[in-house]
C-alpha positions in Angstrom: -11.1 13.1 -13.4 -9.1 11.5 -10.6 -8.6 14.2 -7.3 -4.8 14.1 -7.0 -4.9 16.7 -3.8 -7.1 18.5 -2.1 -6.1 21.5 0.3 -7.8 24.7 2.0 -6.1 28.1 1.7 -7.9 30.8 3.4 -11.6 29.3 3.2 -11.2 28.6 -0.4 -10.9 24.9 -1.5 -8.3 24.2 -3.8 -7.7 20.9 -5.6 -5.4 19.1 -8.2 -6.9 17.2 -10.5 -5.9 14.9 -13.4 -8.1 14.2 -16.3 -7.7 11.0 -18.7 -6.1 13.4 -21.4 -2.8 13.8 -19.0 -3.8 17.2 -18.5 -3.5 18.6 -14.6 -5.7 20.8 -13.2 -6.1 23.1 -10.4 -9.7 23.8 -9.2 -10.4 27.2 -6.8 -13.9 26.0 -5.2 -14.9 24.2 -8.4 -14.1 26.6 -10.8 -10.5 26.0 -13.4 -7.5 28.4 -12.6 -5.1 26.7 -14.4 -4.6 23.6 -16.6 -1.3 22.2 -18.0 0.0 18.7 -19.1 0.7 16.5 -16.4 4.5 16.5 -16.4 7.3 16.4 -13.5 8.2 20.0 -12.4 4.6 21.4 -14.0 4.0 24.2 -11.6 0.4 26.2 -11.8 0.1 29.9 -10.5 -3.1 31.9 -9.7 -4.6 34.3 -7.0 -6.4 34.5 -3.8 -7.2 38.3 -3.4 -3.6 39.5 -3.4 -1.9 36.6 -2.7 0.1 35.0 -5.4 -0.3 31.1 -5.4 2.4 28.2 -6.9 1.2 24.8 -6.9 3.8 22.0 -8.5 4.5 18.5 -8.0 7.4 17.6 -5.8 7.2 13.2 -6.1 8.2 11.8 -8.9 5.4 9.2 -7.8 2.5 10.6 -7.1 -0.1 8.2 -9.2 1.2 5.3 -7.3 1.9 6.0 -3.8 -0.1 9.9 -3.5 0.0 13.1 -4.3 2.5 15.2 -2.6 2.6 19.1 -4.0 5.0 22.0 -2.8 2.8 25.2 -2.1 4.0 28.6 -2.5 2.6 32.2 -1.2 4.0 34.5 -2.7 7.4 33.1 -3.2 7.5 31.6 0.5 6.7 27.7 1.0 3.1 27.0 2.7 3.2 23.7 5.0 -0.4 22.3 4.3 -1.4 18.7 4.8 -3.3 17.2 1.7 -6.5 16.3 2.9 -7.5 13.6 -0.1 -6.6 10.4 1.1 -3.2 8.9 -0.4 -5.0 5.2 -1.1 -8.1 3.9 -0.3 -7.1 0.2 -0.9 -6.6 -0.3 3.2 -10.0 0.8 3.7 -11.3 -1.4 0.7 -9.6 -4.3 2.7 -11.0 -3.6 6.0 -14.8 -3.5 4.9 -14.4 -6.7 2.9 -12.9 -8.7 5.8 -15.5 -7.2 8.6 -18.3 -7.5 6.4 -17.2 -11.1 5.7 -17.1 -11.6 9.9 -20.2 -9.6 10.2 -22.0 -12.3 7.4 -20.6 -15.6 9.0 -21.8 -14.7 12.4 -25.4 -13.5 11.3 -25.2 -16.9 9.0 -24.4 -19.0 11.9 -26.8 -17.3 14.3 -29.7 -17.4 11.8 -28.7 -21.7 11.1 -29.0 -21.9 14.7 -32.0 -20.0 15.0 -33.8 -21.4 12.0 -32.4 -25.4 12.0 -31.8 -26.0 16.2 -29.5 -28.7 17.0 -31.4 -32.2 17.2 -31.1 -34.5 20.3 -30.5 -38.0 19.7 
């Protein structure tokens, strides 16, 4: 199951998940409120005490570039920033290159440590 969003609504964790079977679903802390085929326009609904909650997708997109999801409270739209990163492939790509510095400096440190230069 790959985390699509992840968002907090009064203290309770709520994320959108898809699963390998094209299936979406909506977690509240953990647990399954609603589960539907992944399609454009899918929207889930379930309750937080007595609030009424609408989840759906609004990009066309989202595997590639994110998840972006319109939430509603009871009929009225909610502005909450998905906390799940959108790609991790930046991040991927700074660790490589600055462990790659970090390992050429310690290499040439340790050659000059181990093997000094020799005066002729």
């Amino acid at each position: 199951m790959a985390i699509c969003a992840m968002y907090y609504i009064e203290n309770h964790k709520i994320e959108v998940v898809s699963t390998l079977l094209g299936k979406e679903k909506i977690l509240l802390n953990g647990k399954t409120v609603s589960e539907k085929n992944a399609n454009i326009g899918t929207s889930h609904k379930f309750t937080i005490g007595k609030n009424e909650y609408r989840i759906a997708q609004r990009d066309k997109n989202y595997r590639r570039k994110g998840s972006i999801f319109e939430i509603r409270k009871n009929g009225m739209p909610v502005s909450l920033v998905n906390i799940r990163p959108k790609t991790s492939t930046q991040l991927l790509v700074l660790v490589v290159i600055m462990g790659l510095a970090f390992g050429f400096t310690l290499g040439i440190l340790f050659y000059n440590l181990f093997w000094p230069a020799m005066e002729v």
